[in-house]
N, C-alpha and C positions, 0 to 999 in steps of 0.2 A: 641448392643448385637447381636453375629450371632443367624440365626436361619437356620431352615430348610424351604425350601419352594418346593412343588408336581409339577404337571405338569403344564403347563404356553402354554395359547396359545392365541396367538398374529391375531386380524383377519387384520386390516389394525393399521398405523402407520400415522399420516401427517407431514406436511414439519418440524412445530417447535417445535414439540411434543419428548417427553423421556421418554425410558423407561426403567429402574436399578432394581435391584435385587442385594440388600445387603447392606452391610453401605455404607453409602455417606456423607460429608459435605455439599454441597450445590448443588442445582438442579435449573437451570436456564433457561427455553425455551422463546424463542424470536422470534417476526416475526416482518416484515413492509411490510404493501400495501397502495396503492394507489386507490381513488375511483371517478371514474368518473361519472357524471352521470346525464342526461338530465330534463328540466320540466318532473314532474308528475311521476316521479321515484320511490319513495320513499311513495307515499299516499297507504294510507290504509283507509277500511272502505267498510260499506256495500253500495252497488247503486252505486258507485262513478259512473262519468262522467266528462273525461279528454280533452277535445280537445284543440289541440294544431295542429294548420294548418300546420304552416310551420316552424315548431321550430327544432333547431342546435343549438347544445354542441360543443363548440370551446373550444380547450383548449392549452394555450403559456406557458408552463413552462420551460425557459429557462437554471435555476438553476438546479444542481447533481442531487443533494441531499437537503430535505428538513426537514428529521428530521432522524441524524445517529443513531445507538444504537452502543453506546459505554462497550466495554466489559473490 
């Protein structure tokens, strides 16, 4: 059903993000990343206490592509 729509103001937009104004069938945003990421990365919590002397994040990924989106 159309309608009417005022003023529209856009502050930022990101990469897989959409955005329409009006009828539409189907609306589909998509992304893929990749996350790399060493000991102790990822902890949370209060006090923590991380040591890690002499630690390295190696990483071999030989392969394209590891998971495509198919449209």
């Amino acid at each position: 059903m159309p309608g009417f729509v005022g003023a529209v103001k856009i502050n930022t937009i990101g990469s897989s993000s959409i955005f329409h104004i009006g009828d539409v069938y189907k609306m589909e945003p998509y992304t893929q990343s990749k996350t790399f990421a060493g000991g102790g990365s990822f902890n949370t919590g209060n006090g923590m206490q991380v040591r890690l002397n002499h630690a390295q994040t190696t990483i071999v990924d030989d392969d394209k592509f590891d998971q495509t989106i198919l449209r």
